[in-house]
Every structure is written in structure tokens, then in C-alpha cells.
C-alpha positions as CSV (number, residue, x, y, z in Angstrom):
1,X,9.4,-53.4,-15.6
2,X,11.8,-51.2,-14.3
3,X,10.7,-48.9,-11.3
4,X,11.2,-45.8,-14.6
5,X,8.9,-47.7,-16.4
6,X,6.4,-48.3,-13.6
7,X,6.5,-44.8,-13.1
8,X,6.1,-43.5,-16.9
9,X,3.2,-46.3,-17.3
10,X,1.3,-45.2,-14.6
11,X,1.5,-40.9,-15.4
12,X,0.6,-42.3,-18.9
13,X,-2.5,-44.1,-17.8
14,X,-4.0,-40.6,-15.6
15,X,-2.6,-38.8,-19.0
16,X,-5.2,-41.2,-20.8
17,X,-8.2,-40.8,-18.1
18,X,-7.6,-36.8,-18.1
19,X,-7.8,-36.9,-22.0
20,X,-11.0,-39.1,-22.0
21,X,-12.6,-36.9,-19.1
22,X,-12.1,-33.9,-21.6
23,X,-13.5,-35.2,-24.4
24,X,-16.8,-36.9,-22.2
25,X,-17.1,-33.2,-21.3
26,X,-16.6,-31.8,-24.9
27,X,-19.1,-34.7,-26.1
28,X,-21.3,-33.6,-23.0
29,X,-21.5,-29.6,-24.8
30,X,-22.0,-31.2,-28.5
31,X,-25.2,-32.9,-27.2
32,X,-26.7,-29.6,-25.3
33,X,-25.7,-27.2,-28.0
34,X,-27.5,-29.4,-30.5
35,X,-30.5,-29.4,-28.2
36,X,-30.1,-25.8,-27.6
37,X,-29.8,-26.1,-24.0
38,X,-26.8,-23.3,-24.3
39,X,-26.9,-22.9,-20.5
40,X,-25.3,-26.8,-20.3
41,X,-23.6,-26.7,-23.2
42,X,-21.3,-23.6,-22.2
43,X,-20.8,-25.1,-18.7
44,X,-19.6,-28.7,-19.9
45,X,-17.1,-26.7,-22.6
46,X,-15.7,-24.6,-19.5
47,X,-15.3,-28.1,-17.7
48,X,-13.4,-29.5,-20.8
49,X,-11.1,-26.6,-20.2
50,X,-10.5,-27.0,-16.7
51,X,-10.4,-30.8,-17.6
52,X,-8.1,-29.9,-20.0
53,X,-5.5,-28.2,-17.3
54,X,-5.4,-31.8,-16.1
55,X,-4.8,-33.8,-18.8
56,X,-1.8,-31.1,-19.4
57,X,-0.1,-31.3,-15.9
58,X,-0.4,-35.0,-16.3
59,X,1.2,-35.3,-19.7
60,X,3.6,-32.8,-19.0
61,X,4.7,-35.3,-16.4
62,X,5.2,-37.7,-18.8
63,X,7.6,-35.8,-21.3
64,X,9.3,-35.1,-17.6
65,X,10.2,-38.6,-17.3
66,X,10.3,-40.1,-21.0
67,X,12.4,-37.0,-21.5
68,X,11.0,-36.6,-25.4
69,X,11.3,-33.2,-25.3
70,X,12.9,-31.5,-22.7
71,X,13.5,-28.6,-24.7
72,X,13.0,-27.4,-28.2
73,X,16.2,-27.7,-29.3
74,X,16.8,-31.6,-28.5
75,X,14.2,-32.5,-30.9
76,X,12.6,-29.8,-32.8
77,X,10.4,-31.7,-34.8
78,X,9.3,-34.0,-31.6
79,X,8.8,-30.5,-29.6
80,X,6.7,-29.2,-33.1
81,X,4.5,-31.8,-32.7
82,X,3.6,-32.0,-29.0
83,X,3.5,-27.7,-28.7
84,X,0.9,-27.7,-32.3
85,X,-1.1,-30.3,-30.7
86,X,-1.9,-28.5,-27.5
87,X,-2.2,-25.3,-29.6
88,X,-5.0,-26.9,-32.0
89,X,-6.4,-28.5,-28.5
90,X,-6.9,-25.3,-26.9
91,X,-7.7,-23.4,-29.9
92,X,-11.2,-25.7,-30.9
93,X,-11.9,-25.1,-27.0
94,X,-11.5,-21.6,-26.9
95,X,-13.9,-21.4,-30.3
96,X,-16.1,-23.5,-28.9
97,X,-16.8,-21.0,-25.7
98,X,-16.7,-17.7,-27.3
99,X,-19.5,-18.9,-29.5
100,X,-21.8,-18.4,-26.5
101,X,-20.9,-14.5,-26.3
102,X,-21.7,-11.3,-28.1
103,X,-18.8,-9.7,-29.8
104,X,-18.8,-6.8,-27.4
105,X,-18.9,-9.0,-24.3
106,X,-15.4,-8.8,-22.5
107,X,-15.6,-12.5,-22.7
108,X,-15.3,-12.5,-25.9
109,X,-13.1,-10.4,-26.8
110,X,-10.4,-12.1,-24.2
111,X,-11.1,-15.2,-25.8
112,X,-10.3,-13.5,-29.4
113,X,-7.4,-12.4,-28.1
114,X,-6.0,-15.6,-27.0
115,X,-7.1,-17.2,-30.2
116,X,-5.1,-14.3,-32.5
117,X,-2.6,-15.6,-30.2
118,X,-2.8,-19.6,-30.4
119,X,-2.9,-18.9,-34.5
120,X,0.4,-16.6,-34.2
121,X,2.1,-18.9,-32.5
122,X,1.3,-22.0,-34.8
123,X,3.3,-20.2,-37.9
124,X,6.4,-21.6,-35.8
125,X,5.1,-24.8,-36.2
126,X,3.8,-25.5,-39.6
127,X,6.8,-27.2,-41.1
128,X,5.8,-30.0,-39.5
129,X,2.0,-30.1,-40.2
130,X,0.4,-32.9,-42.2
131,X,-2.3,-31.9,-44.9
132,X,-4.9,-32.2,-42.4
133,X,-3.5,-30.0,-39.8
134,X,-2.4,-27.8,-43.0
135,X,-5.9,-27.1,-43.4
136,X,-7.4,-26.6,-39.9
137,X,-4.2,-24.1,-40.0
138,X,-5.1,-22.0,-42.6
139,X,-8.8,-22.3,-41.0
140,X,-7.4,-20.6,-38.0
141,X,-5.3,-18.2,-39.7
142,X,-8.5,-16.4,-41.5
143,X,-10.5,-16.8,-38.3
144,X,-7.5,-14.6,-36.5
145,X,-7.4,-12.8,-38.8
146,X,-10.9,-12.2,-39.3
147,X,-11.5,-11.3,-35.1
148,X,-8.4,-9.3,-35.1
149,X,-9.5,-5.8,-35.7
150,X,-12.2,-6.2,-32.8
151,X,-9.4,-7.1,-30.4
152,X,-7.3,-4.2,-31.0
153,X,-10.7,-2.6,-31.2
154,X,-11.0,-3.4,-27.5
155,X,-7.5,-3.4,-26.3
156,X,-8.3,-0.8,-23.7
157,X,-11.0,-3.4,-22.1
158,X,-8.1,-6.4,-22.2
159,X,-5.7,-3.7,-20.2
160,X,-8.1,-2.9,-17.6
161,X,-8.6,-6.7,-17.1
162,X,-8.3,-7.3,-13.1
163,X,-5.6,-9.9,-11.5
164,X,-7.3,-13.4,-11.7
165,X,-8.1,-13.3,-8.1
166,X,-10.0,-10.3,-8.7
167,X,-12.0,-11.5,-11.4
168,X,-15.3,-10.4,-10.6
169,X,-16.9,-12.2,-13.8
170,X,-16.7,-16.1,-13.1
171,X,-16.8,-17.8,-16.0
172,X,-14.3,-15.4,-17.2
173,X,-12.2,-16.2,-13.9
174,X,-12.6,-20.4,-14.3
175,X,-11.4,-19.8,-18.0
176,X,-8.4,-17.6,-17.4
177,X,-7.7,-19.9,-14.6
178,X,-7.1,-22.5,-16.9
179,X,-5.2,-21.2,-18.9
180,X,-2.8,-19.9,-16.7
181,X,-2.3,-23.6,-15.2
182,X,-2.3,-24.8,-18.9
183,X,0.6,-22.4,-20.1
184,X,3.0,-23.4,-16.8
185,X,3.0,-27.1,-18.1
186,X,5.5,-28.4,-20.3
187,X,3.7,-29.1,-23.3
188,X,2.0,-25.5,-23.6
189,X,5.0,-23.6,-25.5
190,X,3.3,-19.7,-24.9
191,X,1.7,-18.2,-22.0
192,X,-1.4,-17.8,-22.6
193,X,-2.1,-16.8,-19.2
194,X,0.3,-15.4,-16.4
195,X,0.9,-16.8,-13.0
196,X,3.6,-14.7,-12.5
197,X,6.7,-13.7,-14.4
198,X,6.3,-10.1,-16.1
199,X,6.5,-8.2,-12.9
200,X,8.2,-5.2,-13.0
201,X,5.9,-4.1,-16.5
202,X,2.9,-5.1,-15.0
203,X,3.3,-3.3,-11.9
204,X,4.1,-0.1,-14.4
205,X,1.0,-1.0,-16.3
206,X,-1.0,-1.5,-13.5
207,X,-2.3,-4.9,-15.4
208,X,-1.4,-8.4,-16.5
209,X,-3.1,-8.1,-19.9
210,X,-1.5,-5.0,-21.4
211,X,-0.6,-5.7,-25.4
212,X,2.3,-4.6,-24.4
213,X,3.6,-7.7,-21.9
214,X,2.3,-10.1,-24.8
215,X,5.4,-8.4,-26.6
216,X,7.6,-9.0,-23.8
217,X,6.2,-12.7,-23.1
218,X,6.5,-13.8,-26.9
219,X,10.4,-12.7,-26.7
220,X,10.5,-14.6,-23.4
221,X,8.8,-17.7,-24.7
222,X,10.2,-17.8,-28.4
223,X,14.0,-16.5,-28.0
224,X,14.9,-16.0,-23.9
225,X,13.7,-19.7,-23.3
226,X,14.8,-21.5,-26.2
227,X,18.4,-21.2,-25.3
228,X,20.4,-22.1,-21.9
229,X,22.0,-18.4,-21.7
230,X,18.4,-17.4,-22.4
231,X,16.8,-19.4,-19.7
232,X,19.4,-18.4,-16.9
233,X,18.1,-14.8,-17.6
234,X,14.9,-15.5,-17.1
235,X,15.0,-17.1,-14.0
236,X,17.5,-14.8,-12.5
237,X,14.8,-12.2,-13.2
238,X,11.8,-14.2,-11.9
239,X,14.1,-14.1,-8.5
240,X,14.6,-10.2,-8.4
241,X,11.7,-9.1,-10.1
242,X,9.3,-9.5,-7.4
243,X,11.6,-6.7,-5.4
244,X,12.0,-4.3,-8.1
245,X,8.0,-4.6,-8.8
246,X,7.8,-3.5,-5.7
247,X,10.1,-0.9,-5.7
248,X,8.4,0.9,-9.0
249,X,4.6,0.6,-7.2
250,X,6.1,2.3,-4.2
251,X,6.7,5.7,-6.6
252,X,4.5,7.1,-9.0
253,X,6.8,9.0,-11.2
254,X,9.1,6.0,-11.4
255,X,6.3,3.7,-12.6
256,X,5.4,6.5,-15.5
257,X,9.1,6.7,-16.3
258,X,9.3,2.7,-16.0
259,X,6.3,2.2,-18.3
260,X,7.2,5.1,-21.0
261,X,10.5,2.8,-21.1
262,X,9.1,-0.1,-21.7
263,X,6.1,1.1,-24.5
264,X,9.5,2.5,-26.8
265,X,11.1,-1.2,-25.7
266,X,7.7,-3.0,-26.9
267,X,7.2,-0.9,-30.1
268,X,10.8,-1.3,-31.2
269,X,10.3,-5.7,-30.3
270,X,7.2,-5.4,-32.8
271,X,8.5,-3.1,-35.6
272,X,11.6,-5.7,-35.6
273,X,9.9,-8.2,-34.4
274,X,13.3,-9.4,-32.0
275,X,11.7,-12.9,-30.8
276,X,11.7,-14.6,-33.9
């Protein structure tokens, strides 16, 4: 084999372990919750997650080198395929966890969220689905759509969320944690998390988890980086946004003039909805 191929077999073979570590773990959380040992079962479902964040670096790596779908517009229906996957992936995982938590635990309703999320972004995606994953669509869709008046119910909690770092509630922290690694890799196609990126509207919102930045982070992930003009954007921004961040926390009516900008900017992206 060629030294390509060498190198593509072995990312595939830790892509294989990573996916069999997270199903040992999801396996692990099937036979606690059955015996009721919650405690357990919750832990190994977290683990999957984290396990999870893995098995994503590692077959991110592998599109990286096999080049199947470097972006969404080389091969749509290839890219479909990959993104849906990871999105049904992390939506059983998510459902999984917030079992374990009361509907007005914070938890909870962060997990909601994401999962209103995960089931938005699969519309993109259904042309491709087999009957299957036709029905365990439609499954999500209702459960969204089911959960979704208790997240907007508690959007006001989901603003006040602190910076990872900060998290004070630790399961909450491992679990956003995840998903903030999961959404840098290539085969995540939202983020689900931030490691960075919206920085001028979340130092004017004062938070990473304002309704408000998932506006701005859909346009980014469904129009800005789906195109080269788009992309070049973005990453000129992720170079100066740092700066001006910093330049609207250093003045209190500029960040209250920066974020009454940016509420008219995110309720005109919605009404029209820009990104799609």
C-alpha cells in the first residue's frame, strides 16, 4: 500500500475502536438503566458522549484524507449522508441523557434545546433518507416539537448559561464539552456548541447561549460556510473578532447599542429566515 493508504487504513482502524468504545459504553447504560441503577446508567451515557467526541475527531480525519467530502458542495448527497448520521448519533445520545432529568432541571432543558436543534437541522437532509431513517425522522420531528414550548419557556435560563469553563454543574460541563469538540470536527455540519467564533454578539449578550447567536450560527453554518466567498468571510472575522469583542466589553453603552443591533439583525434572519 501506498504510504496514503497506510495512513487512511490506520485513522480508519482508531475510527473503528472509537465507534466500538461508544457503543461498549451505550451497551454499558442499557444494562444499568434496565437494572435501575440510574446513577451508572447516566454516567456510562455521558462517557458515550465524550467517547463519542473521539470517534468524531478520528473520522473527521479520515474524510480529511479520503477527501469524500470536503465540503457540501463536492458531493451533496455523500455530505447528506455523513452530516444525518452524526445528527441521528448525537440525537439518540442526547435523548438518552435527558431522560435522567426533570423537565425544569437546566440540564434538561439545554439538552431540549440542542435536540430542537439536531431535528431542525436534519430537514436539510431528508432527501436522502431511506424509509428507516424516514421514520426515526418524523420520530424526532414530533419529539422537537413536542419539547419545544418548554425551551422557549426557559430561554432566559439558556442565556444566563456561564462560559464552559465556568460551568459550575459538572455533568452539565462534561456534556457541553462534548459537544463543543463534536461540532469543530468535520463530520458535525452545526455547532451545537461554541469554542469560539460569535464573538462580538456574545460579548454584547454577555453569553454564549443567547437564542439569538443560534440565529447567527445557523446563517454561518448553513449559507456563510457552504460557499468559498462565504467561508473567506468567516475566517477573516474569526481573525478580527477577538479585537472588536473586546473593544464593545470595554464600553457599556456601545455593548447596549451593539446588542439592540444585533436583536433587529436576528429577528429579521428569523422572520425571513436568510440561511436557508
Amino acid at each position: 500500500m501506498s504510504d496514503t493508504s497506510d495512513i487512511e487504513y490506520m485513522l480508519k482502524q482508531n475510527a473503528d475502536r472509537a465507534r466500538e468504545e461508544v457503543v461498549r459504553l451505550m451497551g454499558r447504560g442499557d444494562f444499568y438503566k434496565e437494572r435501575k441503577d440510574y446513577t451508572q446508567a447516566l454516567k456510562n451515557y455521558i462517557s458515550a458522549l465524550e467517547a463519542y467526541a473521539i470517534y468524531a475527531k478520528f473520522k473527521s480525519e479520515v474524510i480529511a484524507v479520503s477527501v469524500a467530502i470536503s465540503t457540501q458542495d463536492v458531493n451533496p448527497t455523500n455530505a447528506g449522508i455523513v452530516f444525518s448520521q452524526t445528527l441521528f448519533d448525537l440525537f439518540n445520545l442526547l435523548y438518552l441523557i435527558s431522560g435522567f432529568y426533570n423537565s425544569d432541571s437546566i440540564v434538561k432543558v439545554y439538552l431540549e434545546s440542542k435536540l430542537v436543534q439536531i431535528a431542525e437541522q436534519l430537514d436539510e437532509y431528508e432527501p436522502v433518507f431511506d424509509e428507516k431513517e424516514l421514520s426515526r425522522y418524523g420520530n424526532i420531528k414530533d419529539y422537537a416539537k413536542s419539547v419545544n414550548s418548554n425551551v422557549l419557556k426557559n430561554q432566559e435560563k439558556l442565556s444566563n448559561l456561564q462560559p464552559i469553563k465556568e460551568e459550575s454543574n459538572e455533568s452539565l460541563k462534561t456534556i457541553r464539552k462534548a459537544l463543543s469538540d463534536i461540532s469543530s470536527e468535520k463530520i458535525c455540519p452545526l455547532s451545537l456548541e461554541e469554542r469560539g467564533g460569535c464573538f462580538v454578539a456574545t460579548a454584547a449578550y454577555s453569553s454564549s447561549n443567547h437564542p439569538d447567536l443560534d440565529t447567527f450560527r445557523q446563517f454561518r453554518d448553513r449559507t456563510l460556510l457552504t460557499n468559498p466567498t462565504g467561508r473567506l468571510l468567516v475566517s477573516v472575522y474569526y481573525q478580527i473578532g477577538p479585537q472588536l469583542a473586546q473593544f464593545v466589553n470595554g464600553s457599556l453603552p456601545l455593548k447596549k447599542l451593539v446588542r439592540f443591533l444585533l436583536e433587529k439583525l436576528a429577528s429579521f434572519m428569523r422572520n425571513y429566515q436568510i440561511w436557508q
